[in-house]
N, C-alpha and C positions, 0 to 999 in steps of 0.2 A: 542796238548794242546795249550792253548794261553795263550800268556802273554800282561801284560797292562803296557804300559807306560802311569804313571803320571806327568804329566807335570807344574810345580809350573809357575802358570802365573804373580805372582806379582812379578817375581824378576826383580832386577835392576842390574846393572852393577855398577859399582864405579862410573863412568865418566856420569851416565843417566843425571844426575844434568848439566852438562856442555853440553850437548849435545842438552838441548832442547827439549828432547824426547816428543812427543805426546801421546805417551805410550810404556806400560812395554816392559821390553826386554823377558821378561817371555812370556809377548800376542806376540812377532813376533817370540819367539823360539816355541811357541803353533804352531801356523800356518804354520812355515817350519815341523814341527816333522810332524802334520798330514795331511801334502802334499807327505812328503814321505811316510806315511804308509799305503796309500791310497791302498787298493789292494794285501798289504803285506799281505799271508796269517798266521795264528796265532798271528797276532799282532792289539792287539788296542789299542786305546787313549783317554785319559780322560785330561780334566783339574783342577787343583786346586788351592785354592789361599794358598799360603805360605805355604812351605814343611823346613823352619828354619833351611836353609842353606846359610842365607844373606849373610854371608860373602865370600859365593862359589857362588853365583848367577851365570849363571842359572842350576836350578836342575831339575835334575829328577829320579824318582825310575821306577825301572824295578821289575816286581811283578809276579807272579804265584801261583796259590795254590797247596800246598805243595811241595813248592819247594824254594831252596834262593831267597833273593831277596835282590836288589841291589840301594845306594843310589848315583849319579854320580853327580859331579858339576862342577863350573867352567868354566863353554862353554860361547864362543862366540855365539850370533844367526846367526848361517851362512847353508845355504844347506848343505855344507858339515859335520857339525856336527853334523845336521838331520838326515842325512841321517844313517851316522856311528853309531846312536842308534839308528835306527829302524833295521840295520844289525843286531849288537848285541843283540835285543830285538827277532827279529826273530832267532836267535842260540839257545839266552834260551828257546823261545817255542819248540824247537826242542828237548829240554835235560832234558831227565829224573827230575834231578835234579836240574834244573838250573844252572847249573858251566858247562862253556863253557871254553873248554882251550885257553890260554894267545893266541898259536901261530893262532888260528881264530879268536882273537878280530880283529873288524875295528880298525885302525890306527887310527882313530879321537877318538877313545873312551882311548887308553891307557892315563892312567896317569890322569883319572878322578873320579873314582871310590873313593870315599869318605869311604863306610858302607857297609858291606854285613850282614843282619839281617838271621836265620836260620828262617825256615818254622813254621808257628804256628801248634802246635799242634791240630790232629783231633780232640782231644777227648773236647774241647775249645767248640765248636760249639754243644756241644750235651747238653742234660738236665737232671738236677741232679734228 
């Protein structure tokens, strides 16, 4: 199965303001996410603008259908944190369900995990 990482491109950091920035830290956490997942198999990437999690900037959700899916924030834009959810993003395509136990999360992802939403129901999609 695969799963999507949506990636909130307008977020900012606390400090984007003092920094200078030329742009969002959402567009260079885009661009590391989908250099790592370049090749990743079950995993793609999408971007969005504002997933209204400002005050966690930068965010992203991990998605599958019918299965959890996951709201994660807080990151720095750095390769390693890229990287660490396109790991985790590749677990959940791997899992039934999408719950991946704790002791195989990547290290960059613990202690980010904001929302676990449950799977929308099948019967949603169909016509009354």
């Amino acid at each position: 199965m695969t799963s999507l990482i949506t990636i909130c491109d307008t977020c900012k950091r606390s400090d984007w303001e003092e920094r200078g920035a030329e742009v969002t830290d959402g567009e260079v956490f885009a661009d590391l996410i989908e250099a790592a997942a370049r090749g990743v198999e079950g995993v793609e990437t999408r971007r969005h603008s504002c997933l209204m999690g400002c005050a966690r900037g930068c965010n992203v959700a991990i998605q599958g259908a019918g299965k959890l899916n996951y709201t994660l924030g807080e990151f720095e834009a750095t390769a390693d944190a890229a990287a660490g959810i396109v790991g985790y993003a590749a677990l959940h395509a791997e899992s039934e369900t999408g719950q991946v136990p704790y002791r195989q999360w990547p290290q960059e992802v613990k202690g980010h995990f904001v929302t676990r939403q449950p799977p929308m129901p099948a019967d949603l999609s169909k016509d009354d």
